[in-house]
C-alpha positions as CSV (number, residue, x, y, z in Angstrom):
1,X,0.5,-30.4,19.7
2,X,-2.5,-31.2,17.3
3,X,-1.5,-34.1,14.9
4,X,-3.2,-34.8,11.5
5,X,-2.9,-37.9,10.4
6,X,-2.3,-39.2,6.9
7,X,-4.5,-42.6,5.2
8,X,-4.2,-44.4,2.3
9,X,-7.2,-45.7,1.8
10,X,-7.5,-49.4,-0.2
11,X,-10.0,-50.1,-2.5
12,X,-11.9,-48.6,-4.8
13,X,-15.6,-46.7,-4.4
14,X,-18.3,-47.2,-6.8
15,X,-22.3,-45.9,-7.4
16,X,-24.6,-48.7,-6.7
17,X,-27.5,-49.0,-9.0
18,X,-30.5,-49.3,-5.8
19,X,-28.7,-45.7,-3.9
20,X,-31.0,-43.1,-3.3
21,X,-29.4,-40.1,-5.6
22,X,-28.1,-38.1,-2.4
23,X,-26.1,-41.0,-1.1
24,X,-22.6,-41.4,-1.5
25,X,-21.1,-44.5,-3.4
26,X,-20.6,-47.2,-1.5
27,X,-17.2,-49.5,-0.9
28,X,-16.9,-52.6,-3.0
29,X,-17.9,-55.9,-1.9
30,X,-14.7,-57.0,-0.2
31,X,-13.6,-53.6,1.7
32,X,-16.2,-53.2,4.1
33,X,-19.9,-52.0,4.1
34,X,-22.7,-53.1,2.2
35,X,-23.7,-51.9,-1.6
36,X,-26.7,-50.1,-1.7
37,X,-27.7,-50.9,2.2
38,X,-27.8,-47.3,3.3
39,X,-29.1,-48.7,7.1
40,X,-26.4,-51.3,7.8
41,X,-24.5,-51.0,11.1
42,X,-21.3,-49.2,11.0
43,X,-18.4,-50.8,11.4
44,X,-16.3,-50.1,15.2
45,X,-14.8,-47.7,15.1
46,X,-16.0,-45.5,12.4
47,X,-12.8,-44.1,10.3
48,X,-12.6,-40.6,9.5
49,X,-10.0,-38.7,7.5
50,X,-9.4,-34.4,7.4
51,X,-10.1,-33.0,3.9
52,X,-10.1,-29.8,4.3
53,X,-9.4,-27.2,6.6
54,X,-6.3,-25.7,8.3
55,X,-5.7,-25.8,11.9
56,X,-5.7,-21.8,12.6
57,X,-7.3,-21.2,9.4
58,X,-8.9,-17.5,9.2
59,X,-11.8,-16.1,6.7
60,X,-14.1,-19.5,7.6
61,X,-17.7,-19.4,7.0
62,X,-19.9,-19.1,9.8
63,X,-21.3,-22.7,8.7
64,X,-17.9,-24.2,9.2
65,X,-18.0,-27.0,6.8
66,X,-15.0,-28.6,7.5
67,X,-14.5,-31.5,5.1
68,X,-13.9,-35.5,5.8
69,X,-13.4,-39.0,3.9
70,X,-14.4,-42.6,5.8
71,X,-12.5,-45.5,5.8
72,X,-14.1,-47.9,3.2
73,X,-14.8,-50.7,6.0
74,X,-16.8,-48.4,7.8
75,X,-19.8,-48.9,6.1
76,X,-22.2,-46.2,4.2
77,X,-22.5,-42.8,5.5
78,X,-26.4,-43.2,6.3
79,X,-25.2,-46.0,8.8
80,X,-22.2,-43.7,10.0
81,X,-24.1,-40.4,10.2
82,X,-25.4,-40.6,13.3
83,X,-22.5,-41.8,15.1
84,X,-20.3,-38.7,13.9
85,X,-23.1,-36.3,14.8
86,X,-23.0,-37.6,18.2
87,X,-19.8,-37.2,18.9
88,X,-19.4,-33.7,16.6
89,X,-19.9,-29.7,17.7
90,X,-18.4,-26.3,17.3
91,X,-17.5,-24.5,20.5
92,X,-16.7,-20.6,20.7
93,X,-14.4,-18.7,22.8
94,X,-16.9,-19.0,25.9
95,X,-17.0,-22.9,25.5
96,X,-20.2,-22.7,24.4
97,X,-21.8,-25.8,21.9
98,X,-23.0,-25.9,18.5
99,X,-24.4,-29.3,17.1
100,X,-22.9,-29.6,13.6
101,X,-24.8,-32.0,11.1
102,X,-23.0,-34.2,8.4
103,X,-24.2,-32.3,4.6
104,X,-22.6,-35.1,1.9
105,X,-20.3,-33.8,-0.7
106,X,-21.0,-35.2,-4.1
107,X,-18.0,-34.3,-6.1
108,X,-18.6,-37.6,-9.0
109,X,-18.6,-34.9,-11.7
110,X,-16.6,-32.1,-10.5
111,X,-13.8,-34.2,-9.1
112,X,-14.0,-38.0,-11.2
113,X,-12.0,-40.5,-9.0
114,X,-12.6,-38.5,-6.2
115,X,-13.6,-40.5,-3.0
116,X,-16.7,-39.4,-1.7
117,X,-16.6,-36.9,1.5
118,X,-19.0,-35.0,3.4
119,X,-18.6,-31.5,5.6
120,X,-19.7,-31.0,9.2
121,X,-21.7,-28.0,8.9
122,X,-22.9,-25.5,12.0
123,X,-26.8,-26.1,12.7
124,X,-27.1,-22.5,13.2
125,X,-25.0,-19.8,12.3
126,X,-21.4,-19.5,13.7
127,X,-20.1,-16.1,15.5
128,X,-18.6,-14.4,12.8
129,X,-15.2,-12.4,14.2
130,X,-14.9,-15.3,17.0
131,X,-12.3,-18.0,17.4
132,X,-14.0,-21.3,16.8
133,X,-12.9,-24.8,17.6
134,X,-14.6,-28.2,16.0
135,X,-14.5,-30.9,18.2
136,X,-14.9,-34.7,17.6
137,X,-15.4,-36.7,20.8
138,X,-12.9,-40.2,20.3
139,X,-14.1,-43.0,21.8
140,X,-14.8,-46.8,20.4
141,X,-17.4,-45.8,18.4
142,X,-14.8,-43.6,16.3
143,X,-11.7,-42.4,15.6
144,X,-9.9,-39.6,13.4
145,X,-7.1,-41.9,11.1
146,X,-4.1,-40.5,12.6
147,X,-4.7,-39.4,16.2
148,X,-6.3,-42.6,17.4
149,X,-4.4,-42.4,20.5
150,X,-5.9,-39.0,21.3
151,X,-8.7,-38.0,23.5
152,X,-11.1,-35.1,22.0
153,X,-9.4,-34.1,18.2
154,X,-10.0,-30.5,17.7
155,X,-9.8,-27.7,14.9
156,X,-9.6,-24.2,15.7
157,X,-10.1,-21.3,12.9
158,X,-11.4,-17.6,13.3
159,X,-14.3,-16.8,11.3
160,X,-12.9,-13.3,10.0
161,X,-9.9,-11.8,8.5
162,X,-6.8,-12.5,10.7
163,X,-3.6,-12.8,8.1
164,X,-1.1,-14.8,10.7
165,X,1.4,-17.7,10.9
166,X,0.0,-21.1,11.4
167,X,2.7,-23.5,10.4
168,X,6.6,-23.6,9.9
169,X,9.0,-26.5,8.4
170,X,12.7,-26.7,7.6
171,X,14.3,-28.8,5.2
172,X,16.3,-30.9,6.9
173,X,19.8,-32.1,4.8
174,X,18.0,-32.1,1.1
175,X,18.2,-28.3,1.4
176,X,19.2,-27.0,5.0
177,X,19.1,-23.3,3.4
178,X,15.4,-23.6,2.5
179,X,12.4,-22.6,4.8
180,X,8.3,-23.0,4.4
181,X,5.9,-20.8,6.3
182,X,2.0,-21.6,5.8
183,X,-0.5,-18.6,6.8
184,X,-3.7,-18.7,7.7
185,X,-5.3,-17.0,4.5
186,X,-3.7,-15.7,1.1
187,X,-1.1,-12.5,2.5
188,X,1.1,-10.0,0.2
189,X,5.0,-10.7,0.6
190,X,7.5,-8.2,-0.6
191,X,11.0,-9.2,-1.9
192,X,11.8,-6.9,1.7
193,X,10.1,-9.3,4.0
194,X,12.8,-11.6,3.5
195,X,14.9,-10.1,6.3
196,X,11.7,-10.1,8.7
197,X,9.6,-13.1,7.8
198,X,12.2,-15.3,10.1
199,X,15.0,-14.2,12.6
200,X,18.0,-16.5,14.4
201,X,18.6,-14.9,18.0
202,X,17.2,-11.8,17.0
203,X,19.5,-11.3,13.3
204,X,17.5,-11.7,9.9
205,X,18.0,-15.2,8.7
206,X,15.8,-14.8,5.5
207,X,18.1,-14.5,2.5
208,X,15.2,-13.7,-0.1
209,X,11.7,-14.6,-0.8
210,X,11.2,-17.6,-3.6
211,X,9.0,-17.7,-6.5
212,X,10.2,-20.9,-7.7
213,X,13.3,-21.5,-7.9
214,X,13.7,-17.3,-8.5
215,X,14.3,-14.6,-6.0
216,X,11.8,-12.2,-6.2
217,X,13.2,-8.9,-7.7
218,X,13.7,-5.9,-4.9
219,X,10.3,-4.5,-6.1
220,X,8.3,-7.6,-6.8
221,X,5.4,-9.2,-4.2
222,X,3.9,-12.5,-4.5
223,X,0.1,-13.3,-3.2
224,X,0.1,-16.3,-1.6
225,X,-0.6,-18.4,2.0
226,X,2.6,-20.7,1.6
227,X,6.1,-18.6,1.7
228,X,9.1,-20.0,0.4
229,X,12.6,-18.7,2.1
230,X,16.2,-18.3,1.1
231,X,18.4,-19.0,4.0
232,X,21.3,-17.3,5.0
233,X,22.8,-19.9,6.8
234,X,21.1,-23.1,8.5
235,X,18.8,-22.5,10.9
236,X,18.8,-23.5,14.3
237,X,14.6,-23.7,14.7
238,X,14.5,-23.8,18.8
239,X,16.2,-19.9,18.7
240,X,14.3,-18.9,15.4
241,X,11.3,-16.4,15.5
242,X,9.1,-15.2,12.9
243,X,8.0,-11.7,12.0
244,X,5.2,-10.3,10.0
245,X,4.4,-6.6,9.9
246,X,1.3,-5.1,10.8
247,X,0.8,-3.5,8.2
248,X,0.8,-6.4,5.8
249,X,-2.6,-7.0,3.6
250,X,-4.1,-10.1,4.2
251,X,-7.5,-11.2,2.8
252,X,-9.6,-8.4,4.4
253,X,-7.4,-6.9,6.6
254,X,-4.2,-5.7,7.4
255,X,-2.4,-7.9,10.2
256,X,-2.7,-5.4,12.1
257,X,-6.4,-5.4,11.7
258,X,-7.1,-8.7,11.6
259,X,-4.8,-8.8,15.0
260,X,-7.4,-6.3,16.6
261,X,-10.3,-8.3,15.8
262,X,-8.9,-11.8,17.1
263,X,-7.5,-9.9,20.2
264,X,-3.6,-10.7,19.7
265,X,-1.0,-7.7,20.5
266,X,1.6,-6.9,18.3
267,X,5.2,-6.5,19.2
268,X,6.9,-3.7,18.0
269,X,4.1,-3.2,15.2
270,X,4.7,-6.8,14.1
271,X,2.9,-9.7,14.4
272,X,5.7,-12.3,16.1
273,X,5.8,-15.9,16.7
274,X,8.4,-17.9,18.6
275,X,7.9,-21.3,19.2
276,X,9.8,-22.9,22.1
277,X,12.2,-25.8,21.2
278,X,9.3,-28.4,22.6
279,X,7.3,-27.3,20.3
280,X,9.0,-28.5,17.0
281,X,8.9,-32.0,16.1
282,X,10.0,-34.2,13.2
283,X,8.4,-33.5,10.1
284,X,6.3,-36.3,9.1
285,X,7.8,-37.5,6.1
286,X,11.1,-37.5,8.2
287,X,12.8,-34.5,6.5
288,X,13.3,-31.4,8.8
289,X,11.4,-29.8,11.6
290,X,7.7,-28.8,11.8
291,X,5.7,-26.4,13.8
292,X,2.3,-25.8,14.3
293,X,0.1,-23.4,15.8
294,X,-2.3,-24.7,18.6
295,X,-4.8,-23.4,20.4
296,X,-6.5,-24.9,23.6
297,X,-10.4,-25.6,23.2
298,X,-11.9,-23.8,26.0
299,X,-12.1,-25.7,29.4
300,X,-15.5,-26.4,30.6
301,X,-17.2,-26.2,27.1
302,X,-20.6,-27.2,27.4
């Protein structure tokens, strides 16, 4: 199972007076790299942290841009850039490789306080309609904060419409009746879908869909990616499945649709997920079980 890992990062980032204007702030004197020295040798291994992006996420631009922070002892992100785009590509369904390039985010006046990130972007144009995978080779050179004890780290995503289920958690004791499902784009949930949306041995399990701390009302839908659930009674997550019907809209397209284009087969005109036992694992903050969708990057990918 693909891990993300979570960093705090120390210290605080600030503009240096000598940068050149497209160069990110660098780390204070005392947590790593050198002010205004955009050539300085990284740090080993270079740091990186997941900003955005979803693991499974659907409706992704054919430039990728997935987002990442680095550590602040890394050094600048001149010094680091060539190191990640070494070690960075997108790879398609046939395993075939697509440099990406690091393009630096400057978000100093849309997000103040913000640390600096950048986005590996495609070098040429992604498949659009394809599954896609992002792959960062880990070695001594660098790591991804998190899954340092990993070989390649890998995010897959389809670059079209494909409204599915991509993540599931339980609440542990604070709230055993309480259930979280994360999909892969924006989807419209009926008040009905409760009794679908997630079954125990085959019997619905959903008590009602939550808008807050409210029910929603028999005739009321919500718009959203993350689903909040009513339990019936505790669920038991190695026997649970999940159940969305095809004909649900998505962003673009219908499940149904969006199943077509990404090649997945319905079951009984639904879209359904069961995760073997093995395949939950402790949440990360310690409270209830998490799933997560994975999907292999191809073998032989050149």
């Amino acid at each position: 199972m693909y891990r993300i890992g979570i960093l705090v990062v120390s210290g605080i980032l600030s503009l240096a007076c000598a940068q050149a204007p497209d160069e990110p702030p660098a780390p204070k004197a005392g947590t790593g790299g050198s002010p205004g020295v955009s050539n300085a040798a990284p740090a080993r291994p270079v740091g990186l942290l997941p900003r955005s992006g979803r693991r499974g996420g659907t409706n992704v631009d054919t430039s990728g841009l997935f987002g990442f922070s680095w550590t602040p002892t890394s050094g600048t992100l001149a010094a680091i850039t060539p190191v990640i785009e070494a070690r960075a590509a997108y790879v398609d369904e046939a395993g075939a490789r697509v440099a990406a390039e690091v393009v630096f985010e400057d978000v100093s006046k849309t997000e103040p306080g913000t640390e600096p990130y950048f986005r590996l972007r495609a070098k040429t144009p992604l498949e659009p309609d394809r599954w896609h995978w992002l792959v960062l080779e880990q070695d001594a050179e660098l790591r991804v904060v998190g899954a340092e004890h990993g070989g390649a780290w890998s995010v897959h995503f389809f670059t079209g419409s494909f409204p599915h289920l991509v993540a599931a958690r339980t609440s542990g004791e604070k709230d055993p009746l309480l259930m979280y499902l994360d999909f892969s784009e924006p989807l419209t949930v009926t008040a009905g879908d409760a009794a679908r949306l997630v079954t125990q041995r085959g019997v619905a399990a959903g008590s009602c869909v939550l808008r807050g701390i409210e029910c929603l009302g028999q005739r009321e839908s919500v718009v959203t990616e993350g689903v909040q659930l009513r339990l019936r009674a505790p669920l038991d997550p190695a026997t649970a499945a999940f159940e969305v019907p095809g004909a649900t809209d998505g962003s673009g397209r219908t499940v149904l649709e969006g199943a077509a284009a990404a090649g997945v087969l319905l079951t009984g005109g639904a879209l359904v997920v069961a995760p073997p036992a093995d395949a939950w694992r402790a949440c990360a903050d310690g409270a209830g079980q998490c799933w997560e969708e994975t999907r292999d990057v191809p073998a032989g990918s050149r």
